[in-house]
C-alpha positions in Angstrom: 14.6 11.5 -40.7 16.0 14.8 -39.3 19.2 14.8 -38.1 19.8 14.9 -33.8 22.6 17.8 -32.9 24.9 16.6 -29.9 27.3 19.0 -29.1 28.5 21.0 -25.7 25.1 22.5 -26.2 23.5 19.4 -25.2 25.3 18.9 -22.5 24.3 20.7 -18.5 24.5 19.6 -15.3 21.3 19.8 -12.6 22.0 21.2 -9.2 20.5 18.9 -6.5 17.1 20.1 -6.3 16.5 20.4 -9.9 17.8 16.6 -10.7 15.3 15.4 -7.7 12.4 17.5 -9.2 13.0 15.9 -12.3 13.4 12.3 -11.5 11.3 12.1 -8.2 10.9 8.5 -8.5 14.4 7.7 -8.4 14.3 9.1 -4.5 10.7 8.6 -3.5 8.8 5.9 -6.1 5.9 6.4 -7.6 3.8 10.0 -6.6 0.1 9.2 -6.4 -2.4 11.1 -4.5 -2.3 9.6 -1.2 -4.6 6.2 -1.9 -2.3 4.3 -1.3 0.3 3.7 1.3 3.4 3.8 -0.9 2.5 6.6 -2.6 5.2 10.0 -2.3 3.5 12.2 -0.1 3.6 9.2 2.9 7.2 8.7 1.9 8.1 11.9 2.5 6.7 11.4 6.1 8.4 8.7 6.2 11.7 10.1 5.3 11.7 13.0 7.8 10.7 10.0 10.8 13.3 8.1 10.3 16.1 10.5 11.5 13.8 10.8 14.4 14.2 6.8 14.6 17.5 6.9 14.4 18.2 9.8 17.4 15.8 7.3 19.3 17.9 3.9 18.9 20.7 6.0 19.7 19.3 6.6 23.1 17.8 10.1 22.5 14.4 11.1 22.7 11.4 9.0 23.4 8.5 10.9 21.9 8.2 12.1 18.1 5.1 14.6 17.6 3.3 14.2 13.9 0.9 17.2 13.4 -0.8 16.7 10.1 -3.5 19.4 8.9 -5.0 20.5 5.5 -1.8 18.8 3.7 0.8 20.3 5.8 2.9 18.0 8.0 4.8 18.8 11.0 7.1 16.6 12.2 9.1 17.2 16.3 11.2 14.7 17.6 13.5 15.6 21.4 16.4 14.0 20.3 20.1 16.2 20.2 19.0 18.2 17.1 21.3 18.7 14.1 24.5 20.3 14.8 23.1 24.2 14.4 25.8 25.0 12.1 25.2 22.7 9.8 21.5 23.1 9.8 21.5 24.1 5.9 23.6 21.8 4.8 21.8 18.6 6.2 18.7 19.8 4.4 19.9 20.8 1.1 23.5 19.5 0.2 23.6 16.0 -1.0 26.0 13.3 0.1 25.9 15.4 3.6 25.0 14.2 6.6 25.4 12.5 10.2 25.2 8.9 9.4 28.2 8.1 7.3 30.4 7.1 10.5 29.2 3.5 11.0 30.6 3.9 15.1 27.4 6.7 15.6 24.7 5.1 13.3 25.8 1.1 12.5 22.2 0.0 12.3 20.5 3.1 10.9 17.3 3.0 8.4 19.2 6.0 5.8 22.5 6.3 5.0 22.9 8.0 1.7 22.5 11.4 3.0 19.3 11.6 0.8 16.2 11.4 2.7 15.3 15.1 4.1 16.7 16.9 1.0 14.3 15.0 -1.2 11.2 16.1 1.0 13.1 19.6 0.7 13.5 19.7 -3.1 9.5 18.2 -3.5 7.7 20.4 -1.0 6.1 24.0 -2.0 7.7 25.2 1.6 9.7 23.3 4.1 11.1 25.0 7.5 13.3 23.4 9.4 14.5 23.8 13.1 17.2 22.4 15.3 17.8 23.3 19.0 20.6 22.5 20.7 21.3 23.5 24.8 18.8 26.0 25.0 20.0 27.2 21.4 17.7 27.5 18.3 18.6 27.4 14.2 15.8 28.2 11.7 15.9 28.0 8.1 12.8 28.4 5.4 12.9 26.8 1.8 10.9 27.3 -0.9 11.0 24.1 -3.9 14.5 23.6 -2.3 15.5 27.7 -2.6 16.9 28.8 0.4 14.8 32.1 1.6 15.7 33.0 4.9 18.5 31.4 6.7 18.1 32.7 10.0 20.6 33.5 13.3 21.1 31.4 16.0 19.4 32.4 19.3 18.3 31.5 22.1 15.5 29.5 23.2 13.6 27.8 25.8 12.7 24.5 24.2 13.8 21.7 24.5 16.8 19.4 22.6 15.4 18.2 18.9 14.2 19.1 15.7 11.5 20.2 14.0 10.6 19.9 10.3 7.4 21.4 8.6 6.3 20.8 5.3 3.8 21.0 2.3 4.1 18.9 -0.9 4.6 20.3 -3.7 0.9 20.2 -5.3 2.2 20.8 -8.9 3.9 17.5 -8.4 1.7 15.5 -6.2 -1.5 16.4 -7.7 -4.8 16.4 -5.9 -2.9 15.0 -3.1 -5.0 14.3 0.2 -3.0 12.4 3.3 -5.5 9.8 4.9 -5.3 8.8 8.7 -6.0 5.7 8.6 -2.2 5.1 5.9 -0.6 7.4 8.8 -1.4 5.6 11.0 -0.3 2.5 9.8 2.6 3.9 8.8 3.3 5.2 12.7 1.8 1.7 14.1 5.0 0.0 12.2 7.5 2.1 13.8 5.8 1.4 17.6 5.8 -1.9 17.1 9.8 -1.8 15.8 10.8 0.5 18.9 8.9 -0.5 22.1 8.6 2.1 24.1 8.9 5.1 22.0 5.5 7.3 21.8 4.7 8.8 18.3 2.0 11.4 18.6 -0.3 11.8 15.8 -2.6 14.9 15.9 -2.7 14.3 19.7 -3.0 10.8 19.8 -0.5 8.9 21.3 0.7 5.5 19.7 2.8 3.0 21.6 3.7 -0.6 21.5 5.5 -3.4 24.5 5.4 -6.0 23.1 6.4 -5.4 20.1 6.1 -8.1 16.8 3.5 -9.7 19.1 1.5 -6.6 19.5 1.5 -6.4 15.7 0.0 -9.8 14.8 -2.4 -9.4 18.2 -3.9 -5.7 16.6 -3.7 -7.7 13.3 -4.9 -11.4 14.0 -8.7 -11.6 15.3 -8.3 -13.5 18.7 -11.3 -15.9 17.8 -9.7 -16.4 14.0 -6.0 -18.0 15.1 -5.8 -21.7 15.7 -3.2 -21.4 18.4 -1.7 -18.1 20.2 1.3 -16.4 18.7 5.0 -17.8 18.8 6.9 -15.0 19.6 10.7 -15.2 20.1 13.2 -12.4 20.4 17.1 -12.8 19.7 20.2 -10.5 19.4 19.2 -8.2 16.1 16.0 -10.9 15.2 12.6 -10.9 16.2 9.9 -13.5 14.9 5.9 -13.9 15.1 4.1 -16.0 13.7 0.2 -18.0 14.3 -2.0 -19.6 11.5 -5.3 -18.1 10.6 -8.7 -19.7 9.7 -8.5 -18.4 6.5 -7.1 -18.2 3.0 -3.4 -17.1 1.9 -0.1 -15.8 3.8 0.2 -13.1 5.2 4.2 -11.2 5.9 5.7 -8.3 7.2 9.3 -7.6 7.3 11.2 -4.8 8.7 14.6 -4.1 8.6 16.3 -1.7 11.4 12.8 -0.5 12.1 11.8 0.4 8.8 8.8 -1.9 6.8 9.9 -3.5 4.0 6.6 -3.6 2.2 8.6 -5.7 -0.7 10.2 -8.2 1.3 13.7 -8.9 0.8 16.9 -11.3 1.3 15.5 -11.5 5.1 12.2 -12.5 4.2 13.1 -15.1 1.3 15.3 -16.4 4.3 12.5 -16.3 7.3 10.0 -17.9 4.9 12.3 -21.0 3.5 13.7 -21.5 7.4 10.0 -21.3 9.1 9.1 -23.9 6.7 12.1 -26.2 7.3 12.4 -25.7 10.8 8.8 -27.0 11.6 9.1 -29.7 9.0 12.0 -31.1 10.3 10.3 -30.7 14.1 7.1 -33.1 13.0 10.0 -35.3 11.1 12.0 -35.8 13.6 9.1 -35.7 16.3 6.5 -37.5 14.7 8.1 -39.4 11.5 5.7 -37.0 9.3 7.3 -34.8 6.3 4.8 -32.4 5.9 5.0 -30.2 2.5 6.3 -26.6 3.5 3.6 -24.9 0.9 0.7 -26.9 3.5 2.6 -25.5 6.3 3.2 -22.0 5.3 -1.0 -21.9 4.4 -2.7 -19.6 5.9 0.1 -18.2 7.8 0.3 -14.8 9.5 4.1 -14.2 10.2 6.5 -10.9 11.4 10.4 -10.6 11.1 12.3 -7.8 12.2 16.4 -7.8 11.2 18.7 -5.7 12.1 21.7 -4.9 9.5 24.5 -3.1 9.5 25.3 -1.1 7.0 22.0 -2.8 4.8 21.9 -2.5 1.0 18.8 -1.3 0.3 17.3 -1.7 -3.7 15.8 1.2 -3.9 15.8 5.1 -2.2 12.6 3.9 -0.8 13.9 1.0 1.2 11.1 -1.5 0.8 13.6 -4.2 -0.5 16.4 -5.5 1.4 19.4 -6.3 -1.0 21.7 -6.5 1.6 23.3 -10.4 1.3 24.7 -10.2 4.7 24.0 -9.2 8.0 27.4 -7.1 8.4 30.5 -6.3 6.4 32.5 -9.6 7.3 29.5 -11.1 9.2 27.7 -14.0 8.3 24.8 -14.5 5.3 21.4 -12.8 5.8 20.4 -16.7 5.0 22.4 -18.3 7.5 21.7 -15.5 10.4 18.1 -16.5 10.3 18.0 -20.3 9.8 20.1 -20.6 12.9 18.5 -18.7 15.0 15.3 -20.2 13.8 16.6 -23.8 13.7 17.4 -23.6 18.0 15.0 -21.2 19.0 11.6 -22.1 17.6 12.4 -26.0 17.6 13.0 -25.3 21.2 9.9 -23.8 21.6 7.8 -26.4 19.7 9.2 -29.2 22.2 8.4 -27.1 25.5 4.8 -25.9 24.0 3.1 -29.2 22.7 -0.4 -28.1 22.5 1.0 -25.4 20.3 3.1 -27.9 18.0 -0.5 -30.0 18.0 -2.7 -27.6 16.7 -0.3 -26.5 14.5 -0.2 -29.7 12.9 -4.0 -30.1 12.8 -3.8 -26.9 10.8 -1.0 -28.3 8.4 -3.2 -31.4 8.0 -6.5 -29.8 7.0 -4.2 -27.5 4.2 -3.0 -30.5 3.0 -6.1 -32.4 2.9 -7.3 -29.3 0.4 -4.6 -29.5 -1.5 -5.3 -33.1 -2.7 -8.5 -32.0 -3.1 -8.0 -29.9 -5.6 -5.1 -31.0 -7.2 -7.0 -32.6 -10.1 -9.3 -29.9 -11.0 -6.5 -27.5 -10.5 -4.2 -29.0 -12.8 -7.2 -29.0 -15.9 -8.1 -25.3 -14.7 -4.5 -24.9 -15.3 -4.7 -25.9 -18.8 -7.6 -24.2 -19.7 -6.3 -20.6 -18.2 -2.8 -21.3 -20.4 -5.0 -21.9 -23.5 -7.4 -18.9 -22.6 -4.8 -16.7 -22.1 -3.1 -17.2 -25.8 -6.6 -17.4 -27.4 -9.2 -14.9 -25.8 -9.4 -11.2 -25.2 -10.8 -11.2 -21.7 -7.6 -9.7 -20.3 -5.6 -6.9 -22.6 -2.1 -6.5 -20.5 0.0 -3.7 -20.0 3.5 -3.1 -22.3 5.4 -3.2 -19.2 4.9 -7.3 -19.2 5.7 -7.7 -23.0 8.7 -6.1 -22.6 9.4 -7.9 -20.1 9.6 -11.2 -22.4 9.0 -13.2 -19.6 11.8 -12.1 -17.3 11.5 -10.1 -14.1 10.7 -6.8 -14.7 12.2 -3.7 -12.2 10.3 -3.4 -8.9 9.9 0.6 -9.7 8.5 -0.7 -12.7 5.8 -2.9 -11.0 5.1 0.3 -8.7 3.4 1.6 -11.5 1.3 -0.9 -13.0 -2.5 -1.1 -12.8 -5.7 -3.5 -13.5 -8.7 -2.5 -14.0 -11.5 -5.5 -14.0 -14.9 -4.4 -15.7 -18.0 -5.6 -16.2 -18.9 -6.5 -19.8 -16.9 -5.6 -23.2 -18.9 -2.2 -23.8 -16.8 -0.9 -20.5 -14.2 -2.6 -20.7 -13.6 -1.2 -24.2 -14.0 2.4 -23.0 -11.0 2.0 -20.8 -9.1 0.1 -23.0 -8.8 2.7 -26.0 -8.6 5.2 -23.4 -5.6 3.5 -21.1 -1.8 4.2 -20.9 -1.0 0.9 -22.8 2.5 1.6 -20.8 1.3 1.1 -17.8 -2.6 -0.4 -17.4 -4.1 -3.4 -18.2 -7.6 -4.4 -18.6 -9.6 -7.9 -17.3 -13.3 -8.1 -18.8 -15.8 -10.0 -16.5 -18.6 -12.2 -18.2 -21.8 -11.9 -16.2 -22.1 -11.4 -12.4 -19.4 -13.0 -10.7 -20.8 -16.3 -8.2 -20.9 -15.4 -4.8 -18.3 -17.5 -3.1 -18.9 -16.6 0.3 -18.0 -19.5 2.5 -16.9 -21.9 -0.4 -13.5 -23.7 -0.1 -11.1 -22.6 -2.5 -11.9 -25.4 -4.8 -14.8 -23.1 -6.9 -11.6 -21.2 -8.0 -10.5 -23.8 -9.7 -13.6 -24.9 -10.9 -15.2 -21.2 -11.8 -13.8 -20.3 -14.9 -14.0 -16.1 -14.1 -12.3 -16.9 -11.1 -10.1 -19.2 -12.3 -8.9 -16.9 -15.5 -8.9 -13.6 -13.2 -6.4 -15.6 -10.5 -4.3 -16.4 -13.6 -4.4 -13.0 -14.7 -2.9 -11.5 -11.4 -0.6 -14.6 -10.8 -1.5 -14.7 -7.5 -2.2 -18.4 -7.2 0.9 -19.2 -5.2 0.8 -15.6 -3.3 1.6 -12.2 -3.5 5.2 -12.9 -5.0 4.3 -13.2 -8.2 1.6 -10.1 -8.8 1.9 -8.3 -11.4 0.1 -5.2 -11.1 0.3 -3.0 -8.1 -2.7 -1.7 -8.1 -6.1 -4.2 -8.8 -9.0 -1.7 -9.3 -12.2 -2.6 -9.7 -14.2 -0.6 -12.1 -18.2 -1.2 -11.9 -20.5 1.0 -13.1 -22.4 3.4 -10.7 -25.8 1.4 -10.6 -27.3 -1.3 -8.4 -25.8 -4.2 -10.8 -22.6 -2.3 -10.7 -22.4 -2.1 -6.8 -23.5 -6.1 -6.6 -20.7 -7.1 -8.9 -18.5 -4.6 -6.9 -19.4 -6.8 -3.4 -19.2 -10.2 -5.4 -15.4 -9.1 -6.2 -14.7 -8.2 -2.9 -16.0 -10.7 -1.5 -13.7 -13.1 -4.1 -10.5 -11.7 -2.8 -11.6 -11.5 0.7 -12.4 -15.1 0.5 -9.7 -16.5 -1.4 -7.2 -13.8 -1.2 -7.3 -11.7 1.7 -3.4 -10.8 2.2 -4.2 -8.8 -1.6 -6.7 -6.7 0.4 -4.8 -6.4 3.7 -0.8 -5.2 2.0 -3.3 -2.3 0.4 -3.1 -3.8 -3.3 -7.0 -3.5 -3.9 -9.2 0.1 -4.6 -12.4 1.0 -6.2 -12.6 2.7 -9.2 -14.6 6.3 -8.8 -16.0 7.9 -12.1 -18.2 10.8 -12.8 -22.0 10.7 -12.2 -22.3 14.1 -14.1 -20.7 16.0 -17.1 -21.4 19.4 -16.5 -20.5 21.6 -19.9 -21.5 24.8 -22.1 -20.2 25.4 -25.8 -16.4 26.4 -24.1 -15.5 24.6 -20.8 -16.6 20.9 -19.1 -16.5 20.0 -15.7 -16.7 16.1 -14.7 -18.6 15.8 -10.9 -18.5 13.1 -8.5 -21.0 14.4 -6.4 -24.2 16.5 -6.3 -21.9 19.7 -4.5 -19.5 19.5 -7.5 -22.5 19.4 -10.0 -23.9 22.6 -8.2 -20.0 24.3 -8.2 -20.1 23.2 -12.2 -23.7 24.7 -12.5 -22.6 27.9 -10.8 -19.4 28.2 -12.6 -21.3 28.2 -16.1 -23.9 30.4 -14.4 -26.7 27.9 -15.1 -26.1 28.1 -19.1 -24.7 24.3 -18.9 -25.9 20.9 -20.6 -25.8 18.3 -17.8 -26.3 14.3 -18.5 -25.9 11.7 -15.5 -23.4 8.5 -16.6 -25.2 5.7 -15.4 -22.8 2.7 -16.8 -19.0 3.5 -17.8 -19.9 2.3 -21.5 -21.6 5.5 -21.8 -18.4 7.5 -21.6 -16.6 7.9 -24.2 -12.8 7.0 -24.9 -11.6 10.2 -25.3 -13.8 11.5 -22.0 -12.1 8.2 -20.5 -8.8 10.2 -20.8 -9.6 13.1 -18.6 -9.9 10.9 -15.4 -8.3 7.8 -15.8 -4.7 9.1 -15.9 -3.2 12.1 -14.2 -7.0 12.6 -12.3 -7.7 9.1 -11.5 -9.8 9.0 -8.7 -9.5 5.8 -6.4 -10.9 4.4 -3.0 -8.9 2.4 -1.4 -10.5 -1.1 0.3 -9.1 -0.8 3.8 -9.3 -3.1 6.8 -8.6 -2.1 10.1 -7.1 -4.0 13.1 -10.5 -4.6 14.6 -11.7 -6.1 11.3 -13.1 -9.7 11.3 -13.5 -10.3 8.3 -15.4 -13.8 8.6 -18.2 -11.8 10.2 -18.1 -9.2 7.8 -18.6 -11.5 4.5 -21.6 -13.3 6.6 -23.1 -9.8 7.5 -23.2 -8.5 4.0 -22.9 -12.2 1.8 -24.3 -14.8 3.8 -27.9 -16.5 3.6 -30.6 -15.5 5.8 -28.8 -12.6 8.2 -31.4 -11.3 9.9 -29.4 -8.4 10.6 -29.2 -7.8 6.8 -32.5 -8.0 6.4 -32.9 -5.6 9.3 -31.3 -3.3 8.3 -32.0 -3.3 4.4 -35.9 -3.0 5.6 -34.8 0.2 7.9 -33.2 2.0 5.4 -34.5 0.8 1.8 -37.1 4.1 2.5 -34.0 6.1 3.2 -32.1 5.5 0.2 -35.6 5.7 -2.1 -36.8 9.1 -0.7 -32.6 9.8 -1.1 -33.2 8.8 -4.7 -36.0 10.4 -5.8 -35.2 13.6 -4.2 -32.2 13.5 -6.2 -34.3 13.2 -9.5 -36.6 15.6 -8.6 -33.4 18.4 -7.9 -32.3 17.3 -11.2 -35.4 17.4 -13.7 -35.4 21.2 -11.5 -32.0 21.7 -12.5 -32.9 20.5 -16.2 -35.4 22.6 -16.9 -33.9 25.6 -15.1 -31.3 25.3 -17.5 -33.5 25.1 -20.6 -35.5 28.0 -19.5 -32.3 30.1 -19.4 -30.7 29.0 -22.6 -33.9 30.0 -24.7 -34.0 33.3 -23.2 
């Protein structure tokens, strides 16, 4: 073994921007390409907003303008604007900033003086501008390098500040923000500030109501069992209503920002919601109700505000913070004692709530009993598959784990893919990052469990195994991949299993689906290639660009199942260039109606509309062929001239 030098050589230090280029994840998570919701490039949005936020609970500014257009965000909030002479500083000197006296910003979302430099460091350009009383400073960075520091003049506009930025595409590659993540992202703060406007591209986004307004946009009216319990107290806010439909759903915020990962506030809000209406129907009614049958099928909102909070990460979507100030009382304590007065008050005063509230918490328990038999043998069976079959072929990340709780950044980066059969799933195995992706093999077509309780999980083995596999049985809290991908090939009996899938976690586990967990895998249709270069095409415009490229001298073959890509082909899309759809619902979204639309028996609709656009999709098709065999032959021709 060669000997390893360490001497002085070895040793240099990183200037801010360098040591944030290097280790982005320490500052901003994982990067992605903008699927998903956590992924950098919205963080960076994110971090730039919050200063806004703050300036706005301070009492300055009430509208925040979000321009966002071919990957270049601009971001203009009217708030007092950073000190002018200080402009450069605030935006490129760590540990600097306004926020580190607790008397002007005791409830703020950043305090480590972090945030903006960060977007600085990881964006190809970044201009900033403050204006203070009718006086502007401007100052342009590229990759963190100060270029042009300019003079302060004067100016017409208003008080504020305005920061404009482009990611870094060598960083975040094949990066693409998607409205509907923004908007969610901007929907979060409304609902945390009433009354603020946030303008995206000219649409304007505002909330009353607050908590309430976010379980109304996110609740279907006709899918609650009784209206939303919303109660508002010094630094808490709580909603809450039960659905007519699998799982729990939570969101948390903490000083306005969303705490995708929950936190000491939502272990607290969950274990005092519980209590608090158990002890109601015991004291009321002489019932103890199990808090896992009232907490089914819940839809629930918390909103904390901490001084000084401890977040456990630079991204802040974990509250770490065991107390709700300095020398105040527990996080714990805070929220079962407002929850213990307020919402026992409110169960007395509304009984028709408190009644169908307890009809819901009967019917959950009913189930449970149900099932808890055939659940306890499906139990068995999954902890005896698990040691002895190869359906699912997990990740390092959880054997090093040894059983223990692995680091939340760590869980940010782990993905599942489930496939169809062992000739796919076999592909993607050899051609994984062992590190970091796992792989579940289906047997068969999945059963279509549309409007089946969730006993069939239990009693389906696939189902049964892949629940096991994702540890989601008892809820989100336990999964252990970020990202659940389904990866099906490209044909009709790949789009069906596709739909059975969805149509499994809509069912059974919809809270998966709605906190943005669940995408669909997209692979080539075409390889494109001549004897020195290969192009890999999604669609029929990117075959043509390939085509062109190689001047018409190319070999092209159409993948039709992902067994017929090979592992090292697997390589050069399944990593760095992964491509994935995220499954999205919106607010609007009724899901119920959706799965009896596109999985139910005898929807005349369906049939409707399969019947009006079968001929489509078959003229679609077989102009398609026809292009190709044209294409094909084309090809030929040129190659034996």
């Amino acid at each position: 073994m060669a000997e390893v030098t360490y001497t002085e050589d070895n040793i240099r230090s990183l200037d801010w921007k360098e040591h944030i280029r290097l280790r982005p994840g320490m500052y901003i998570g994982k990067l992605g390409d903008g699927s998903a919701p956590d992924d950098g490039i919205y963080i960076l949005v994110k971090e730039v907003i919050d200063n806004c936020i703050d300036e706005f609970v301070m009492g300055y500014g009430k509208i925040i303008e979000i321009k966002v257009k071919d990957g270049e965000v601009s971001i203009r909030d009217y708030g007092r604007g950073i000190p002018l002479g200080k402009v450069v500083e605030c935006v490129s000197k760590i540990n600097t900033g306004g926020k580190y006296d607790s008397k002007a910003f005791k409830k703020s979302v950043g305090l480590n003086g972090v945030g903006t430099k960060a977007v600085n460091a990881l964006s190809d350009n970044f201009l900033v501008e403050a204006i203070r009383e009718k006086k502007i400073k401007r100052a342009e960075f590229e990759v963190g390098e100060l270029i042009k520091d300019g003079k302060i003049s004067k100016t017409a506009e208003s008080n504020g500040t305005r920061v404009v930025f482009r990611p870094d595409a060598s960083i975040f590659k094949n990066y693409k923000y998607r409205v509907e993540h923004l908007e969610q992202q901007l929907w979060n703060y409304a609902y945390l500030n009433a009354g603020l406007k946030l303008k995206l591209n000219g649409n304007t986004i505002v909330s009353k109501n607050g908590l309430l307004d976010l379980l109304t946009n996110r609740t279907n009216v006709d899918n609650i069992n009784y209206p939303i319990v919303h109660i508002r107290g010094n630094d808490i806010e709580i909603a809450f209503t039960h659905r007519q439909q699998y799982g729990e759903q939570y969101y948390s915020f903490v000083n306005g920002q969303n705490t995708t990962q929950g936190g000491t506030h939502l272990t607290a809000y969950k274990e005092s919601l519980g209590n608090t209406i158990q002890n109601f129907f015991e004291t009321t009614k002489k019932k103890k109700y199990d808090t896992k049958d009232i907490r089914s099928s819940i839809a629930a909102a918390i909103s904390v505000k901490v001084e000084e909070p401890v977040f456990e990460s630079q991204t802040k979507t974990k509250l770490g913070s065991t107390h709700i100030a300095p020398d105040g009382v527990t996080v714990r304590k805070f929220v079962n004692d407002f929850l213990s007065v307020k919402l026992d008050n409110y169960l007395h005063k509304n009984p028709k709530v408190s009644e169908a509230l307890e009809k819901k918490i009967l019917q959950s328990e009913r189930e449970r009993k149900e099932i808890a038999g055939i659940k306890k043998l499906a139990n068995q069976r999954a902890k005896k598959a698990n040691l002895h079959n190869k359906k699912l072929r997990d990740c390092r990340i959880h054997f090093n784990a040894t059983g223990k709780k692995f680091a939340d950044q760590d869980k940010l980066q782990t993905t599942i893919f489930i496939t169809e059969g062992d000739s796919a799933s076999g592909s993607i195995t050899k051609a994984r990052n062992v590190q970091t992706q796992a792989v579940f093999s289906l047997k068969g077509k999945p059963l279509n469990c549309y409007n089946m309780t969730k006993k069939v999980v239990y009693s389906n083995e696939e189902f049964n195994l892949l629940q096991h596999a994702l540890n989601i049985e008892d809820g989100l809290e336990g999964l252990r991949y970020n990202r659940v991908v389904i990866a099906t090939d490209a044909d009709v009996d790949g789009m069906h299993i596709r739909l059975l899938l969805l149509t499994f976690f809509l069912q059974f586990f919809p809270e998966l689906v709605e906190a943005n967990h669940l995408y669909i895998f997209e692979t080539p249709l075409f390889r494109v290639r001549d004897k020195k270069d290969t192009y890999y095409c999604y669609s029929d415009k990117e075959k043509s660009d390939a085509i062109n490229k190689l001047r018409g001298k190319a070999e092209i073959t159409r993948f039709k199942g992902l067994g017929e890509i090979s592992p090292k082909e697997f390589v050069d899309f399944i990593n760095e260039d992964i491509r994935l759809e995220p499954v999205l619902l919106s607010d609007d979204m009724d899901v119920k109606k959706l799965l009896e639309y596109y999985m139910g028996k005898n929807s005349p609709e369906r049939q409707k509309f399969i019947i009006e656009n079968l001929r489509k999709e078959l003229d679609k098709i077989e102009l398609e062929d026809e292009k190709f065999e044209a294409e094909t032959t084309e090809m030929e021709a040129a190659l034996v001239k």
